[in-house]
PALUM-278555 format. One line per 3 residues: their letters; for each residue y, z, x of N, C-alpha, C. Coordinates in steps of 0.2 Angstrom, whole numbers. Example, Ala and Ser with C-alpha at 12.3 -4.5 7.8 and 13.67 -1.06 7.14 Angstrom:
2
AS> -28:39:66:-22:39:62:-16:39:66  -11:35:64:-5:36:68:0:39:64;
END
This chain:
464
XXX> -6:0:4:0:0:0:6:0:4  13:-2:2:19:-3:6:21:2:6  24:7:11:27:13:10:34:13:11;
XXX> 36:13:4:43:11:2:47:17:0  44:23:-1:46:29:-4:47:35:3  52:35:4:52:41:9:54:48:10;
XXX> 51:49:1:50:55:-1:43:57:2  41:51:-1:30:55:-2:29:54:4  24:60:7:19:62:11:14:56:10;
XXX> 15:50:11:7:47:11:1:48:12  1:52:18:-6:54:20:-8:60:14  -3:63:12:-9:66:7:-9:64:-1;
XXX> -9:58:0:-11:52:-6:-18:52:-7  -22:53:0:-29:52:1:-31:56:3  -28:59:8:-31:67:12:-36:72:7;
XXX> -43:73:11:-46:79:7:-44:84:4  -43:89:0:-40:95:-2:-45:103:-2  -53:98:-4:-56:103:-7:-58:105:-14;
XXX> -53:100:-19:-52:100:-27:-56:94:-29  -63:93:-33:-65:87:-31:-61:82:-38  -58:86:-41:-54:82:-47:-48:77:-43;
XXX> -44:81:-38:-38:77:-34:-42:75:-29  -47:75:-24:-49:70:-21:-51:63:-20  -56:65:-29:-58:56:-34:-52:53:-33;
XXX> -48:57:-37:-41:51:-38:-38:49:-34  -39:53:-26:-36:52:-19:-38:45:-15  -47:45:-16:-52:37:-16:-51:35:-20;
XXX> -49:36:-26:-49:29:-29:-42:25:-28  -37:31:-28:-32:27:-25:-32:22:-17  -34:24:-15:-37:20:-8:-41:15:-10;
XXX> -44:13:-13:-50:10:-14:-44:4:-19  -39:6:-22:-36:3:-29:-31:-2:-25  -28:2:-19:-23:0:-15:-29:-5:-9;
XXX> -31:-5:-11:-36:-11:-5:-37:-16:-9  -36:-15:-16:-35:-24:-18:-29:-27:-21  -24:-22:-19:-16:-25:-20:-12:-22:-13;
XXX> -14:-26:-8:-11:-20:-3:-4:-24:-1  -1:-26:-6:7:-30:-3:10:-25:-11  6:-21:-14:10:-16:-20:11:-10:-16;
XXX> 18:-7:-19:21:0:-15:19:3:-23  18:11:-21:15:18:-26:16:16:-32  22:17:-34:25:14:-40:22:8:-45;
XXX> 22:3:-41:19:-3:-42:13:-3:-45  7:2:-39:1:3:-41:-1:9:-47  6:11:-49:6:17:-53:6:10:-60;
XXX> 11:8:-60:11:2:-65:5:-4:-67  2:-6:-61:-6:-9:-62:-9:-3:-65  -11:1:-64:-15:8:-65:-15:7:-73;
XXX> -7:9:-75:-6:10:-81:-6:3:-85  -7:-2:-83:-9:-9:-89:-16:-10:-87  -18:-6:-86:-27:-5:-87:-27:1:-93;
XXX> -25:4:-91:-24:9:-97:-24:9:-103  -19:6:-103:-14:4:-108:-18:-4:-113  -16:-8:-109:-20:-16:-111:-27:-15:-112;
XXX> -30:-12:-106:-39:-13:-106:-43:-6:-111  -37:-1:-111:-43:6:-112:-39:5:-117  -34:3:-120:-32:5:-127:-29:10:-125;
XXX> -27:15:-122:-25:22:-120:-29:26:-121  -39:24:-118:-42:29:-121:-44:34:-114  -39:36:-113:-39:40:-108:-37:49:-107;
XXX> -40:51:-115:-35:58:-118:-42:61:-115  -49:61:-114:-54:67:-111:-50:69:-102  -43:64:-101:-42:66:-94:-36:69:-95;
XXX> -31:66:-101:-24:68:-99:-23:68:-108  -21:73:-108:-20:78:-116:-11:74:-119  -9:70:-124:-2:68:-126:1:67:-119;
XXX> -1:63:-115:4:60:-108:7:54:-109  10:53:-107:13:45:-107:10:40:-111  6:41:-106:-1:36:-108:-3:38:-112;
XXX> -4:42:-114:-9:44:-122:-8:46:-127  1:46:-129:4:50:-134:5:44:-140  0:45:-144:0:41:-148:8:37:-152;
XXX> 12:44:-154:19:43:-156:22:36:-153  20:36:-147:25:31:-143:26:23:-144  19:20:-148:19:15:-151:22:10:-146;
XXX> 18:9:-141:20:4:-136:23:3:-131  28:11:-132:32:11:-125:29:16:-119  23:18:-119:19:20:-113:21:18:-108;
XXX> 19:12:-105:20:8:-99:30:14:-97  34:9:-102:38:14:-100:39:19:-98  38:24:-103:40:28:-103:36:33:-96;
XXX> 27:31:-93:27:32:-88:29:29:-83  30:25:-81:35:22:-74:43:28:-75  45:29:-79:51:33:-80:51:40:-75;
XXX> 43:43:-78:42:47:-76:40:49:-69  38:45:-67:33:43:-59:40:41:-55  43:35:-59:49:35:-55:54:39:-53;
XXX> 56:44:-56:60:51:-55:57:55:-51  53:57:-51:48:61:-46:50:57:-41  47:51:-40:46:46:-33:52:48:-30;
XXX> 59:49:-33:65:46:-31:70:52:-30  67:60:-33:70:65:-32:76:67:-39  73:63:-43:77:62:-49:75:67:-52;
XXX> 77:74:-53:75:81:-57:80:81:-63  77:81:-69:83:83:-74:79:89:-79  81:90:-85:79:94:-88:72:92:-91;
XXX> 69:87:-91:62:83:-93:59:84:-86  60:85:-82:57:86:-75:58:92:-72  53:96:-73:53:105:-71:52:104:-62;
XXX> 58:105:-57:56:104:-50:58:110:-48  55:113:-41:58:117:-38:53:118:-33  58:121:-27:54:121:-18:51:128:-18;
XXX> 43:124:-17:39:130:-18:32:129:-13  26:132:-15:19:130:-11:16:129:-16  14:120:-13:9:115:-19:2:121:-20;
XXX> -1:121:-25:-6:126:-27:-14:123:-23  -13:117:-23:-18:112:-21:-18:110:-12  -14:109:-10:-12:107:-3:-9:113:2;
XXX> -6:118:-2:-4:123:3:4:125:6  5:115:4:13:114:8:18:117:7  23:118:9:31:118:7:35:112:6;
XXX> 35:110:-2:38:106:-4:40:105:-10  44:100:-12:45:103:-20:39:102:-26  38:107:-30:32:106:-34:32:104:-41;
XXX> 31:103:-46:31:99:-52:25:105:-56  29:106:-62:25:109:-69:19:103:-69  11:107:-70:7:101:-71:4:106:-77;
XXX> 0:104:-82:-4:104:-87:-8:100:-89  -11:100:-95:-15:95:-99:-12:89:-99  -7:87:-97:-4:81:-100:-5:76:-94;
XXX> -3:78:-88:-4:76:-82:-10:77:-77  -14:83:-76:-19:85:-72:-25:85:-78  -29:89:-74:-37:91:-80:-39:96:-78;
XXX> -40:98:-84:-42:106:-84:-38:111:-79  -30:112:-82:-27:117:-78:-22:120:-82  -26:121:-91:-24:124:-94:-16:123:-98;
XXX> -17:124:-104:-12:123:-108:-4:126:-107  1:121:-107:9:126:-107:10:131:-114  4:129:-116:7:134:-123:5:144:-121;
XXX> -1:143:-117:-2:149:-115:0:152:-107  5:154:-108:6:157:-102:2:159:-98  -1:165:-102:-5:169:-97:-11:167:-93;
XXX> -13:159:-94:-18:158:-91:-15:156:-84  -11:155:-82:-7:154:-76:-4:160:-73  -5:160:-66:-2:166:-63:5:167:-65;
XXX> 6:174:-62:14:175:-64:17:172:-70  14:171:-76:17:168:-82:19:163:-82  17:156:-77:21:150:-75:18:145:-81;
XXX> 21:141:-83:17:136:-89:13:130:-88  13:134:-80:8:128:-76:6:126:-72  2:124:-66:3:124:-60:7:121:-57;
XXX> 8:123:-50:14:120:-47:10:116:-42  10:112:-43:9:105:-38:14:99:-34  12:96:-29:17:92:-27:15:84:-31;
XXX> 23:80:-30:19:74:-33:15:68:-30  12:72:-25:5:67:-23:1:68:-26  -1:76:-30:-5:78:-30:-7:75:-39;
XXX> 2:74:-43:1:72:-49:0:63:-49  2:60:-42:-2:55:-41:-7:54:-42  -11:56:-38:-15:57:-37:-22:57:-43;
XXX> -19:63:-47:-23:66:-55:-23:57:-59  -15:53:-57:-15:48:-64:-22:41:-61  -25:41:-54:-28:38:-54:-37:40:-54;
XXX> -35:46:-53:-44:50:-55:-48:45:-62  -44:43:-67:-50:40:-72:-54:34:-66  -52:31:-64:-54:26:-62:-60:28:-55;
XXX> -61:34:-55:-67:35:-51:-72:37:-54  -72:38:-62:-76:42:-65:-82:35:-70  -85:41:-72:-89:37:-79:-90:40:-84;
XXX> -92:38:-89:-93:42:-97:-100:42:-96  -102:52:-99:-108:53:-99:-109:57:-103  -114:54:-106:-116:62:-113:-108:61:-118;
XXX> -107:56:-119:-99:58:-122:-91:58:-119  -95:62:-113:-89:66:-110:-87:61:-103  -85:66:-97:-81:61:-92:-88:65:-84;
XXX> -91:61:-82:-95:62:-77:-91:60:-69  -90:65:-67:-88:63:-60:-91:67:-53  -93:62:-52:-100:64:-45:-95:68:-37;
XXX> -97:73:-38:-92:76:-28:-98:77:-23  -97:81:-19:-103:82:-13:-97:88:-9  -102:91:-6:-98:96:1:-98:91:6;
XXX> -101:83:7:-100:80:13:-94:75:7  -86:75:12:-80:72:9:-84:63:9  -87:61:14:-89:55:15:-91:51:8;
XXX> -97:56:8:-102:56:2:-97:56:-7  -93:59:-6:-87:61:-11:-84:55:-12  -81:51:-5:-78:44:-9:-81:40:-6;
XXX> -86:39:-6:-92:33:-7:-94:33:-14  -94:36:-19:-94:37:-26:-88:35:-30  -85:39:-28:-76:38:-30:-75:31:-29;
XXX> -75:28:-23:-72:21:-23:-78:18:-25  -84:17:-27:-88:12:-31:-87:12:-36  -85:20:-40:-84:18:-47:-78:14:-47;
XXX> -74:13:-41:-68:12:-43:-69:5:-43  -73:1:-38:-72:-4:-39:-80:-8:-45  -83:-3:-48:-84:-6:-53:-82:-6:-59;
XXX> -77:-1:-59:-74:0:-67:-69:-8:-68  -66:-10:-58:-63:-14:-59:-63:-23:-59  -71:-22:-57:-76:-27:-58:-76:-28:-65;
XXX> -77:-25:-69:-79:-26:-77:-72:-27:-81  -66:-25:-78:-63:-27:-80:-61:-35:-81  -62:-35:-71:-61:-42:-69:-66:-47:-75;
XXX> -70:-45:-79:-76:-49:-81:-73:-49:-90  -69:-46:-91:-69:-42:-96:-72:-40:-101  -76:-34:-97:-83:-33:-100:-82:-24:-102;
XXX> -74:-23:-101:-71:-15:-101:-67:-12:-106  -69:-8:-110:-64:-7:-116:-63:2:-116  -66:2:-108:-63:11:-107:-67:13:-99;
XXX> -68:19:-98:-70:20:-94:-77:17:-92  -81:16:-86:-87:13:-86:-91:20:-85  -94:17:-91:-103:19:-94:-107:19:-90;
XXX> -110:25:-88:-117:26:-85:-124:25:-88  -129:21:-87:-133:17:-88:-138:25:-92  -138:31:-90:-143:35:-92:-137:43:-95;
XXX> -141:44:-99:-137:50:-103:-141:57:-100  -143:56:-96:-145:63:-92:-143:64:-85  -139:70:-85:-136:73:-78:-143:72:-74;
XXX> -148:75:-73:-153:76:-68:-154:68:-67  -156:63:-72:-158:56:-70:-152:55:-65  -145:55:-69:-140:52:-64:-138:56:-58;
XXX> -139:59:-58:-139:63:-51:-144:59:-46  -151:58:-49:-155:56:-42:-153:48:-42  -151:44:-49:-151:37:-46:-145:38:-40;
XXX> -139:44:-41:-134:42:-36:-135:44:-30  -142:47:-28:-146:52:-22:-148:43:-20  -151:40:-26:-156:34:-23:-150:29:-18;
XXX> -143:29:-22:-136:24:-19:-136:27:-11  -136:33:-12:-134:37:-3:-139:34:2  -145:36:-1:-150:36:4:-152:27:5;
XXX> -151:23:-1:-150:15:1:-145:14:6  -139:16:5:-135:15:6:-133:18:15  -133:24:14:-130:27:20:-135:31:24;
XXX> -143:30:23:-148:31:25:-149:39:28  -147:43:33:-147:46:37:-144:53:32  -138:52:29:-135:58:25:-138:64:24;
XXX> -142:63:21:-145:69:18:-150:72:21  -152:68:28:-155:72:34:-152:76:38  -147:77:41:-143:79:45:-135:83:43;
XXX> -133:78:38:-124:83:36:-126:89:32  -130:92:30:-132:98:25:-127:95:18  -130:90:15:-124:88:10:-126:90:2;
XXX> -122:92:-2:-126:95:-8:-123:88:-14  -124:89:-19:-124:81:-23:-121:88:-31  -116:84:-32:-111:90:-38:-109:84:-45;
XXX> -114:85:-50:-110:82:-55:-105:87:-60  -99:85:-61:-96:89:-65:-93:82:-72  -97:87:-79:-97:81:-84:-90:85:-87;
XXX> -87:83:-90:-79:86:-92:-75:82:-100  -71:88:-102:-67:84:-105:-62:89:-107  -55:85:-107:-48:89:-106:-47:87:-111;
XXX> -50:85:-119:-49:82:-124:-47:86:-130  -41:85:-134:-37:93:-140:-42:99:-140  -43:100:-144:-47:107:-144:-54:110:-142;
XXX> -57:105:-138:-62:108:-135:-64:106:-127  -57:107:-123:-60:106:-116:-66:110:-114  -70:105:-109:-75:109:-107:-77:105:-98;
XXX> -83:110:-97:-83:109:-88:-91:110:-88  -96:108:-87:-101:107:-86:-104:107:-80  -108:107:-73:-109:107:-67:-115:108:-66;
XXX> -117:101:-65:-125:101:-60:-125:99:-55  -129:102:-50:-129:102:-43:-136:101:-44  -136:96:-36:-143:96:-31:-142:100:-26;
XXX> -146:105:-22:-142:106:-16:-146:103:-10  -144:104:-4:-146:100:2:-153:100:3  -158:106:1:-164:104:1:-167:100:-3;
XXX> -165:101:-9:-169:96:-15:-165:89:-11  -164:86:-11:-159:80:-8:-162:79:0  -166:84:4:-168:82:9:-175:82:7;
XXX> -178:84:3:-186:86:-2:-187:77:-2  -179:75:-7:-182:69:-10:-180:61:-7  -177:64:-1:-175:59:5:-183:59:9;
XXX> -185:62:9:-192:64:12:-196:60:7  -199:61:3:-203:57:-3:-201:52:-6  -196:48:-4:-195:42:-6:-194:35:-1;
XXX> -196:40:7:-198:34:11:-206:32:11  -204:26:16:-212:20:15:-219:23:13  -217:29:18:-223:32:20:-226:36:13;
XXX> -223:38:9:-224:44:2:-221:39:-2  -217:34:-3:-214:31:-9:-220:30:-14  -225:27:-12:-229:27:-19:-233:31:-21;
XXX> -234:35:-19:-238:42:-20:-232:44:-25  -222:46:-23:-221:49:-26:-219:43:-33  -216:38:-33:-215:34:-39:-222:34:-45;
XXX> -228:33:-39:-232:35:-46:-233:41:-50  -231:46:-47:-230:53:-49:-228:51:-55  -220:50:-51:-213:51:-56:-214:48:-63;
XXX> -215:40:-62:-214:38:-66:-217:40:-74  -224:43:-72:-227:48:-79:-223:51:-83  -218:53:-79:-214:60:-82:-207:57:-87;
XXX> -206:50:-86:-199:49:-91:-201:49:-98  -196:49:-102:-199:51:-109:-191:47:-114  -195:44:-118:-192:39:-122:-194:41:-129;
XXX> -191:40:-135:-194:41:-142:-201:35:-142  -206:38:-143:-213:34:-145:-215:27:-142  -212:33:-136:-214:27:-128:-221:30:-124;
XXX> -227:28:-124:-232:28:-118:-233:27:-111  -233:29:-107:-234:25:-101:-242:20:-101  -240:14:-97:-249:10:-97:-248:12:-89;
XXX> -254:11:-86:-254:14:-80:-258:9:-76  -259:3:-80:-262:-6:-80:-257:-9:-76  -252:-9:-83:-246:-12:-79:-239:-9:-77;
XXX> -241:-1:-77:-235:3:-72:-228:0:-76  -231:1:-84:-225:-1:-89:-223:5:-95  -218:5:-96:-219:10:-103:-220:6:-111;
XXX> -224:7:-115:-224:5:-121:-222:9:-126  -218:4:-131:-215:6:-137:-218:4:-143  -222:7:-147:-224:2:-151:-216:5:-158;
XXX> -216:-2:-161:-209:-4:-165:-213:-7:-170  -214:-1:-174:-218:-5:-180:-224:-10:-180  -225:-18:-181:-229:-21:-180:-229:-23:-170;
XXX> -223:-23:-168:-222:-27:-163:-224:-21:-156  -226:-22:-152:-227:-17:-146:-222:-19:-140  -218:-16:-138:-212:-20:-132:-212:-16:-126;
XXX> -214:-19:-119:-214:-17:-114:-208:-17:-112  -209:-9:-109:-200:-8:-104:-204:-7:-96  -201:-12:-91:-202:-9:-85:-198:-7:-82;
XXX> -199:-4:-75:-195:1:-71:-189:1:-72  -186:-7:-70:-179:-7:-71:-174:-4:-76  -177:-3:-82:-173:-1:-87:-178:8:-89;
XXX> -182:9:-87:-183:15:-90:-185:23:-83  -180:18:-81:-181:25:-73:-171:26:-73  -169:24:-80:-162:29:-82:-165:33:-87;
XXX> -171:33:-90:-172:37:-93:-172:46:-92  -172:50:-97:-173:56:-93:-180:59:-92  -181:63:-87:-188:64:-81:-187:72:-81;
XXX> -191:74:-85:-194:81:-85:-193:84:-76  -197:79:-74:-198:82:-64:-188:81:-62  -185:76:-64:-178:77:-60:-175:82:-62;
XXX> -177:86:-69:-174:89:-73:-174:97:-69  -182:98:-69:-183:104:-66:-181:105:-57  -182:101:-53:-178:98:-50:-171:102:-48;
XXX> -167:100:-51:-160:101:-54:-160:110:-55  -163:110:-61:-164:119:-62:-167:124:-58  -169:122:-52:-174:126:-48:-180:129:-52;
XXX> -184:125:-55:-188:126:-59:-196:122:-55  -201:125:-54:-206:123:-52:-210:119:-54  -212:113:-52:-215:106:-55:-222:107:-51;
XXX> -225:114:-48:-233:113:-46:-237:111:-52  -234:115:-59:-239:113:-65:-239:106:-64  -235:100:-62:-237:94:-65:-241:90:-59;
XXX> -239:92:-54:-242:91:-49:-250:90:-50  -252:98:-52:-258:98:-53:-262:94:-60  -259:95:-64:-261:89:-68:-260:84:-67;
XXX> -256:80:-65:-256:72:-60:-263:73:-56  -264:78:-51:-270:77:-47:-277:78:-50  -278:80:-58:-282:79:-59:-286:72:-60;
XXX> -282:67:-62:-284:61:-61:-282:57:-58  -277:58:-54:-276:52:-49:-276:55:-41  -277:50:-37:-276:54:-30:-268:54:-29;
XXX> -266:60:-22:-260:63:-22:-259:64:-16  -255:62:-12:-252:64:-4:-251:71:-5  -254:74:0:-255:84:-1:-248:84:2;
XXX> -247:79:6:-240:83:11:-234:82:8  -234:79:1:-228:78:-2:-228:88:-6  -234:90:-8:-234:97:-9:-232:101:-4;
XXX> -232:102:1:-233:104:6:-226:103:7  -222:97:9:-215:102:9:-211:103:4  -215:101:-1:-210:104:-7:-212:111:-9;
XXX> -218:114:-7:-220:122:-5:-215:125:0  -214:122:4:-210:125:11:-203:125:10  -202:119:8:-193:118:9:-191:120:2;
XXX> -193:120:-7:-190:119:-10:-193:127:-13  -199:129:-15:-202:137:-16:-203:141:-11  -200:139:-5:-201:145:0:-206:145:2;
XXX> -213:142:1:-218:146:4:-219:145:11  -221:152:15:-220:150:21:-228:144:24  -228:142:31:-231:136:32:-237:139:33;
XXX> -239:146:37:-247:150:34:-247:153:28  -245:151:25:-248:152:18:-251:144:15  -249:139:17:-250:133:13:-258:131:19;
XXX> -257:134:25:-262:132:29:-268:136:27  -268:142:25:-273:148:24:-276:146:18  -271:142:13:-274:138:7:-278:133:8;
XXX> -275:129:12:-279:123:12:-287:126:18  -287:130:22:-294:135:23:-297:135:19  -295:140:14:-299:140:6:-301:135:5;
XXX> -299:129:1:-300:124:-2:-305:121:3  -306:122:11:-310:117:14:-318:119:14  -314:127:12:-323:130:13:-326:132:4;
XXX> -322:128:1:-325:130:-7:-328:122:-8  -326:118:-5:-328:111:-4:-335:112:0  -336:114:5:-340:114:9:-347:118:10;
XXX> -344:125:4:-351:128:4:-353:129:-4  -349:122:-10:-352:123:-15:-354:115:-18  -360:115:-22:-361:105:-23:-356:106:-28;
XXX> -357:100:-33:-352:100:-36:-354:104:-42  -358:106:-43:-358:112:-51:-354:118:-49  -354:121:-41:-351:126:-38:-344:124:-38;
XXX> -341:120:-36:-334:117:-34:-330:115:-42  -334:115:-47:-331:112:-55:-330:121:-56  -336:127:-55:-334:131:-58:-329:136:-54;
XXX> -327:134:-48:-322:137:-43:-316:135:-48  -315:127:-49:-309:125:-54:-307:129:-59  -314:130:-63:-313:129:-70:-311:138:-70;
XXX> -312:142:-65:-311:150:-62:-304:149:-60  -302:147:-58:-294:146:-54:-289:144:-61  -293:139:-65:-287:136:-71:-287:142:-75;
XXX> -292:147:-78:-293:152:-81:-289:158:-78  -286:158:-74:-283:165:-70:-276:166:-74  -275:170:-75:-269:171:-79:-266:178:-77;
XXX> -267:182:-72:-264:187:-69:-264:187:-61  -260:190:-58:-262:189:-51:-268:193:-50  -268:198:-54:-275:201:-54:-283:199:-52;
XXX> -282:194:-57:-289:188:-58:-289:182:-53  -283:181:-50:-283:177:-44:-284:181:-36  -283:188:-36:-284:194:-31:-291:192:-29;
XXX> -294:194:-38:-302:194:-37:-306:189:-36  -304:183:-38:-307:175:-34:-304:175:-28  -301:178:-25:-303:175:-18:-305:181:-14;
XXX> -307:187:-16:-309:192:-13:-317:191:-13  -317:189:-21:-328:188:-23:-328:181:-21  -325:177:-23:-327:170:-21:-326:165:-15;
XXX> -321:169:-13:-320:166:-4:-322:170:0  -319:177:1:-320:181:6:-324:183:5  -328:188:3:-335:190:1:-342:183:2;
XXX> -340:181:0:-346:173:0:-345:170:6  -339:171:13:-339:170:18:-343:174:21  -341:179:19:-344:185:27:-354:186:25;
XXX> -353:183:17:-362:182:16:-366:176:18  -362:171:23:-366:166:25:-367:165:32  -364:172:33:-363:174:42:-359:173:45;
XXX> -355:172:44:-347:169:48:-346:175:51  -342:173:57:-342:181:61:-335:183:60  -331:177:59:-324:177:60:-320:179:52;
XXX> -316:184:48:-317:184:42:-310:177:41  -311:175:34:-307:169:32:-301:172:30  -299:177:28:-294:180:27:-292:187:28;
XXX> -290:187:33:-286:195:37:-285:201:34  -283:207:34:-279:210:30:-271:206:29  -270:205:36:-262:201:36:-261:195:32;
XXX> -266:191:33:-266:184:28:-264:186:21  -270:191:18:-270:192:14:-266:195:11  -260:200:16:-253:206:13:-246:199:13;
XXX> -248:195:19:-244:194:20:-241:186:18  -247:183:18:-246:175:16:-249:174:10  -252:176:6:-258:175:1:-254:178:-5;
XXX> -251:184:-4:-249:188:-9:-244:192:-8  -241:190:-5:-233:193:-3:-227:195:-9  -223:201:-7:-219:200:-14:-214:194:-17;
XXX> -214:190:-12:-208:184:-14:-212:179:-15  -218:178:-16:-221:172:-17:-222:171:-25  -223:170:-29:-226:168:-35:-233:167:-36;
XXX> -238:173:-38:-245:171:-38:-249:164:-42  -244:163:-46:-245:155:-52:-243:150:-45  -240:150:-42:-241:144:-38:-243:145:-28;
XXX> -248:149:-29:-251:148:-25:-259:147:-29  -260:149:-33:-264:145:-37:-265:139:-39  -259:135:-39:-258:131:-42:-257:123:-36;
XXX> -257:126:-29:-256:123:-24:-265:124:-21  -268:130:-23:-276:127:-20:-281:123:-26  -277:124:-32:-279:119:-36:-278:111:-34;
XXX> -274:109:-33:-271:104:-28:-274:101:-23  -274:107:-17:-278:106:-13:-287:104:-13  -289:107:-18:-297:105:-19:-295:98:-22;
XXX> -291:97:-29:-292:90:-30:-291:82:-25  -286:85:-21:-285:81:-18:-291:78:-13  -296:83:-11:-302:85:-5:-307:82:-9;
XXX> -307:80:-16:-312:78:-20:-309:71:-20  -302:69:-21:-301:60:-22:-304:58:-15  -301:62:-9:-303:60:-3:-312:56:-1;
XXX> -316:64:-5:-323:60:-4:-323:56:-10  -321:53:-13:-323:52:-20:-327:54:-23  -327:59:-24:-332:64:-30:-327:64:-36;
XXX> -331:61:-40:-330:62:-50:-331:69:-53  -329:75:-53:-334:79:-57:-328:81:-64  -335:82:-67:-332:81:-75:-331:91:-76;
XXX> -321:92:-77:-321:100:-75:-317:101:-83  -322:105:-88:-317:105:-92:-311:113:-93  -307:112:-91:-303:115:-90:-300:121:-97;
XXX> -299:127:-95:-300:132:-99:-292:133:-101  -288:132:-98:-280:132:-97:-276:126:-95  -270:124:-96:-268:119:-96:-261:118:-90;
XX> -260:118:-85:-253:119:-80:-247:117:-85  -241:120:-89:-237:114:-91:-228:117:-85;
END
């Protein structure tokens, strides 16, 4: 952009802050001025606003509450009346419509003149009608006007979700506008196409789904990220709109994101897509597992969805995922009929349930000698023993009578589980007895695809 105003601090046009609502609008302004770069602020405050205005219809109120741009009353003179007001600010023009005084921006820290912000300008920083939610009784915050730049080009990094307004952040600033500037340049793709009658729609109405397709962009895209910068993935779905703002926030943090960096290269990728794909869930949609399709039947007609359109759907496993919620039950029901790469459990036990690495090894012990010293009528009732367990109690006693015990009785000289093993990796207070169960369940199935043994186990309990 031309720097024609030598009022604005330019550099904190784009400069990080910390705030991830003024940072979007910091990259997308970057991103917005890289395709008008012979436009000075104002200029690009004005393209801004005949996108708004001409394309969205001014449907811009989940971000800015009665503003320029959204105050219905105005009947046309929008455009004007915000260039009026951009342009005052820009120019040191303070009158009584413009609340200014030399203060410290709330956002940046600086010494300089700060501007009344609210619902009308900013998002989610609280109404002038209630003083009290603002320090000192002020009717608003005090912000600089880079800062309320900044807010007017925030729509254009976002998307609609679930209704509301979905905008993606990260603790790595990189990661933050590499999001920011794609929406920005597909919102303005679609305009270019005139395929845009407000903000750009997200293909999936689930936070967890969109979260990980925007994990799949990173890890296509900038490969390494989430091995290395400790970076965490922050949806915040929102709306600044009349009477029911609201703030919603779902996070990945840097493990599940390094879990699922992990699981979706060459090496695991199919192991993990065939997992996954069981788990999306459509109205009176089946998976075929033929053609790795989902079916609809539609009255007379049966219609195949494949991957491409139904991996927006929403996925039980991304969901749990997201909530730190345990997916060994599913794991283990997948591995009942299908073979399973063990070491995608294995670091999903280590890195994302804690378990420590002797315990998963002490398991897989277990598993090799309930393989080894039972045929398979022995090895289905060890299963059908394990599935039935429903206290840590009954899991104590299976491996005390049916491992340890039936070891030391076939003359082993070496015992297969220690007192240590036993206090300290088997049954520990932090561990979860349901999923250390649920991981030598695994473990055996996995040792049965391997040899290919069939055995028919019918199961007394169900992992959900």
């Amino acid at each position: 952009m031309r720097q024609t105003y030598d009022t604005v601090d330019y550099d904190w046009l784009t400069k990080p802050t910390g705030d991830p609502f003024v940072d979007a609008g910091g990259y997308a302004l970057e991103e917005f001025s890289s395709h008008f770069p012979d436009l000075d602020i104002l200029q690009l405050i004005d393209k801004a606003a005949d996108i708004y205005v001409d394309t969205w219809n001014c449907k811009i109120n989940a971000f800015f509450l009665n503003s320029p741009i959204t105050q219905p009353s105005f009947k046309g003179r929008e455009k004007k009346e915000n260039r009026k007001y951009f342009e005052n600010i820009l120019s040191n023009k303070y009158g009584s419509d413009i609340s200014a005084e030399f203060g410290e921006c709330r956002i940046t820290g600086r010494k300089t003149y700060v501007f009344t912000s609210g619902r009308e300008n900013s998002v989610l920083s609280g109404s002038k009608a209630f003083i009290n939610f603002h320090h000192g009784f002020q009717d608003g915050l005090r912000v600089s006007k880079e800062i309320l730049i900044r807010y007017f080009f925030l729509p254009l990094a976002c998307e609609q979700l679930q209704g509301e307004i979905g905008l993606i952040g990260s603790s790595n600033p990189e990661i933050a506008s590499f999001f920011s500037k794609r929406n920005c340049r597909m919102n303005l793709e679609y305009i270019g196409k005139h395929l845009s009658d407000g903000v750009l729609k997200t293909k999936t109405s689930s936070p967890g789904t969109t979260l990980f397709r925007f994990a799949d962009s990173i890890i296509r895209e900038r490969k390494s990220e989430f091995d290395d910068m400790g970076s965490t993935l922050t949806l915040y779905n929102f709306t600044n709109f009349a009477a029911r703002p609201s703030l919603t926030i779902y996070e990945l943090p840097f493990q599940v994101l390094k879990f699922y960096n992990y699981v979706i290269k060459e090496k695991h990728k199919y192991a993990w897509i065939n997992f996954i794909n069981r788990y999306y869930k459509a109205r009176k949609a089946t998976f075929d597992e033929a053609s790795n399709k989902f079916l609809i039947n539609d009255k007379k007609e049966t219609l195949e969805v494949d991957q491409e359109e139904y991996q927006y759907w929403n996925n039980v496993i991304y969901d749990s995922l997201m909530q730190d919620k345990s997916i060994l039950g599913y794991f283990v029901n997948f591995c009942r009929e299908h073979d399973f790469d063990f070491s995608i459990v294995r670091i999903y036990s280590i890195n994302i349930r804690n378990m420590k690495k002797e315990t998963i090894d002490k398991i897989e012990q277990m598993a090799d000698f309930i393989i080894s010293s039972n045929d398979e009528v022995g090895i289905g009732k060890a299963i059908r023993k394990l599935d039935a367990v429903a206290s840590s109690y009954d899991l104590r006693r299976f491996v005390l009578k049916d491992i340890v015990a039936k070891y030391y009785e076939e003359g082993n000289e070496d015992a297969i589980v220690t007192v240590n093993d036993y206090a300290e990796y088997l049954f520990p207070d932090t561990n979860s007895w349901r999923e250390t169960r649920d991981v030598l369940i695994i473990a055996l199935y996995e040792r049965l695809h391997k040899m290919h043994k069939q055995i028919k186990i019918e199961s007394d309990t169900t992992n959900d």
